[in-house]
C-alpha positions, 0 to 999 in steps of 0.5 A, a space after each residue: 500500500 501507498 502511505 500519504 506519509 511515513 509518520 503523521 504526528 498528533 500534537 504539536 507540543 515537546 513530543 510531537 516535535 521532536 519526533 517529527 524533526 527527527 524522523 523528517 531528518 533522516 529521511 521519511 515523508 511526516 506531517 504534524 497535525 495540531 488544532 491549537 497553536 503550535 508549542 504544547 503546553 509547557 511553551 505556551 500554557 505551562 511550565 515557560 510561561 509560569 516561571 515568568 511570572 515567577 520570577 517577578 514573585 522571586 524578585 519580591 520575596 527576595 527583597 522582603 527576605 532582606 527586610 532589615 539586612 541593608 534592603 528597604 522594600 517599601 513600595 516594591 510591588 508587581 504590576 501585573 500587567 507590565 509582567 503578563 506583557 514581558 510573558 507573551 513577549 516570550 510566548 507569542 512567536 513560538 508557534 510561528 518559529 515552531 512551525 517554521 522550524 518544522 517546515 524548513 526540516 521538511 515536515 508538512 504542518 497542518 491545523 485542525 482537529 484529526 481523528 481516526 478512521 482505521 488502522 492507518 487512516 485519519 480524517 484532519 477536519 474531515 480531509 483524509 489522510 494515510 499514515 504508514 505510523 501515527 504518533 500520539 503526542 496530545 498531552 493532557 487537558 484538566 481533569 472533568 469535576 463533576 459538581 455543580 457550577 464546575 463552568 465557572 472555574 478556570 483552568 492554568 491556561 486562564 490563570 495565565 492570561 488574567 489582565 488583573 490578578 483578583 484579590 481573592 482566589 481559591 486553588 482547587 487541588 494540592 498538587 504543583 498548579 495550585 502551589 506555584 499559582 498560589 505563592 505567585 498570586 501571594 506576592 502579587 498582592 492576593 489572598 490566595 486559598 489552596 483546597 486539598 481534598 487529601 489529608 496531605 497536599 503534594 503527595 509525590 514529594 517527601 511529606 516532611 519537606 511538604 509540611 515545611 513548605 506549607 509553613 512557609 506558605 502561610 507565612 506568606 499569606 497562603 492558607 492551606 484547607 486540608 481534607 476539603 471536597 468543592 461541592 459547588 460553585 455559585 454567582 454572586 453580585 461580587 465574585 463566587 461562594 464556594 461550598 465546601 465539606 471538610 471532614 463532614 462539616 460545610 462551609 461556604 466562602 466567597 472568593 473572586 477567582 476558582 482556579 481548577 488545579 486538581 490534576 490532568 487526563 490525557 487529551 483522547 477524546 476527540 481521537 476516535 481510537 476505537 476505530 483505529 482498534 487503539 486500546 486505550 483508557 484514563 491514563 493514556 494510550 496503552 503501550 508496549 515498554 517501547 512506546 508502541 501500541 499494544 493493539 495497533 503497530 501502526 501506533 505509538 504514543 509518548 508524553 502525557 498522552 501515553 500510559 507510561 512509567 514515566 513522570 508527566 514533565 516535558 523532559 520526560 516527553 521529549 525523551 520519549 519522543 525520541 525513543 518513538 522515533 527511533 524505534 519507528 525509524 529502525 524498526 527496534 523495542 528501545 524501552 526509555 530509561 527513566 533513572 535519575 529523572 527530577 521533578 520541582 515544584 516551583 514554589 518560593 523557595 522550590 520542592 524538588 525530588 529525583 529517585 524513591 521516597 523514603 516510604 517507597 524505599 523502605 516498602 521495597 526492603 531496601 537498607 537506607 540511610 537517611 541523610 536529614 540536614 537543616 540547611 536553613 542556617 547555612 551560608 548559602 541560606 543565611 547570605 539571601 535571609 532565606 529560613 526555610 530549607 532543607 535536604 533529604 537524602 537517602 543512600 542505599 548501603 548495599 552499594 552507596 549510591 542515591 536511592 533518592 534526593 529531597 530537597 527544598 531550598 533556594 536553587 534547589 531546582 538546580 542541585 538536584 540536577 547534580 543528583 539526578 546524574 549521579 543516580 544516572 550514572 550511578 556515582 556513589 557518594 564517595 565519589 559525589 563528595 570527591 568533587 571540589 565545587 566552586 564556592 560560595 555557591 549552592 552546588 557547593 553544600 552537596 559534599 555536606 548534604 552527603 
């Protein structure tokens, strides 16, 4: 049979591209397809854009930290419109130079909504097309609430592009949308509220760093509603009232703005991949170790859209869009590695992790030592007023290398890199700790975490 293309690509976003460029690259006939601006989430809606705005929440809270120690903050403010317009002045042209990039590498770019017709055919807004390979690259979408009023929350992409940041807003959900929104919000001025329906809010990181983190949150002006279900959203004259049922007892509050941040799905719906004989169900596209469909070989999935081990981070899908490609272009079962891969969450200062939880470890029977420091007091912390920092550690015995990093500090984000390429490579600590760091820096205390 005579294919309209070797590969078509679903979803312009990390993935997506990658994949596309690098089978474009070595020679095959592939078209992307994309309803939404080329970029993905994290370029356009997510993790880029967010950290903009970070940055205006780091520049004040840096100042307030040094309140008294030689820096007068009086007056010292965000104008949120001034920081929205230096965000798109990052965000607007990326789907221009995306598609750009695309076409100058061969690849055909099309707009529209694809579903598919069968094994190896797909209808773009109703044109058909063939595909001798599909790749699935569609990312996630905010998970459906079912409750009353649900039509009035926003979702990060909203919360991105508000002209005027409201006074009063609640966070539904205790995972990272909700804590990097909220500690912006708060040193923009707002009174933010985050609504966790778990006992224990960001349950993929070390709850004792978590219980640190939300220390620091409330005394930021961040309050923390532990144990809370969102049981309706009504209109009012001036905002929404919220109803809330904590542990069985109801309450009621008003607020100006309801953030949806309770998790995302993979974005499957419009697909029609029963017709395509794709098994597929909530956490994505099923697939081989190798990123290929169980069901259809036509197919392989990566990134959010594709049921994985792998954490739902950019990094992650690009790397997986690699491996599709490459085990699409030689015809191979490369399963993507994913020791050493690190996660933060981008509060003020950050949360991050790379390897095992504690408990994890210790479920699996594992001889750990736990390496807990304070690291509040250090010099790193000391020189910037910073208060609140911390690092856990754990190393396996049997070998000396890191079973998992937990760390929350200033630049800790950066830091835990080094940790993550030491699991990778499987650098023991002795070996870590062998390293002479430029100092004063923050790299520099890893010898002592150790």
């Amino acid at each position: 049979m005579t294919y309209d293309y070797d590969l078509i690509v679903i979803g312009a976003g990390m993935a997506g591209v990658t994949a596309a460029n690098k089978c474009a690259s070595a020679g095959w006939k592939v078209a992307i397809v994309d309803a939404l601006p080329y970029g993905g989430t994290c370029a356009l809606r997510g993790c880029d854009p967010k950290k903009i705005l970070r940055r205006g929440a780091e520049v004040i809270d840096s100042a307030r930290l040094m309140r008294g120690k030689g820096i007068d903050d009086d007056g010292l403010s965000i104008n949120w419109a001034d920081l929205m317009a230096h965000k798109h002045g990052f965000t607007d042209p990326v789907p221009a130079q995306m598609e750009e990039g695309l076409s100058d590498n061969g690849v055909t770019t099309l707009h529209g909504t694809a579903r598919f017709t069968g094994p190896n055919t797909v209808a773009i807004d109703d044109a058909p097309y063939t595909g001798r390979h599909f790749l699935i690259a569609t990312g996630a979408r905010p998970r459906p609430l079912d409750l009353p009023g649900h039509e009035h929350l926003v979702d990060s992409t909203g919360f991105l592009d508000l002209p005027e940041l409201p006074r009063r807003i609640l966070f539904v959900g205790g995972g990272f949308i909700s804590f990097e929104f909220a500690h912006i919000a708060a040193r923009a001025g707002s009174t933010p509220v985050i609504l966790d329906r778990k006992p224990r809010p960001l349950k993929a990181f070390d709850p004792d760093l978590v219980d640190l983190l939300v220390d620091r949150s409330t005394q930021v002006g961040i309050e923390t509603w532990r144990s809370a279900t969102l049981t309706a959203v009504e209109t009012t004259a001036t905002g929404y009232q919220v109803s809330v049922d904590e542990s069985g007892r109801s309450r009621t509050a008003e607020f100006d703005l309801v953030v949806h941040g309770a998790g995302r799905t993979p974005e499957l719906t419009t697909l029609d991949l029963d017709a395509a004989g794709v098994q597929w169900d909530e956490d994505g596209v099923r697939v081989a170790a190798h990123l290929q469909s169980t069901s259809n070989p036509a197919v392989y999935a990566a990134g959010d859209a594709a049921s994985t081990p792998g954490m739902p981070l950019t990094p992650v899908a690009v790397f997986e869009g690699k491996v599709a490609a490459s085990n699409m272009l030689k015809g191979t079962t490369t399963a993507p590695d994913y020791t050493g891969v690190p996660t933060a969450v981008f509060t003020i200062p950050e949360l991050t992790r790379v390897g095992l939880l504690e408990e994890e470890a210790l479920a699996r029977g594992m001889e750990i030592d736990v390496r807990y420091s304070d690291t509040s007091s250090w010099y790193s912390n000391y020189r910037i007023g910073e208060t609140t920092a911390a690092a856990k550690i754990l190393i396996d015995r049997s070998n000396d290398t890191i079973a998992g990093a937990h760390l929350l500090g200033p630049e800790y984000a950066e830091l835990v890199n080094t940790l993550a390429l030491a699991m990778k490579l499987g650098l023991t600590t002795r070996q870590l700790k062998s390293m002479t760091a430029a100092y004063p820096t923050v790299g520099s205390d890893l010898g002592s975490m150790l």
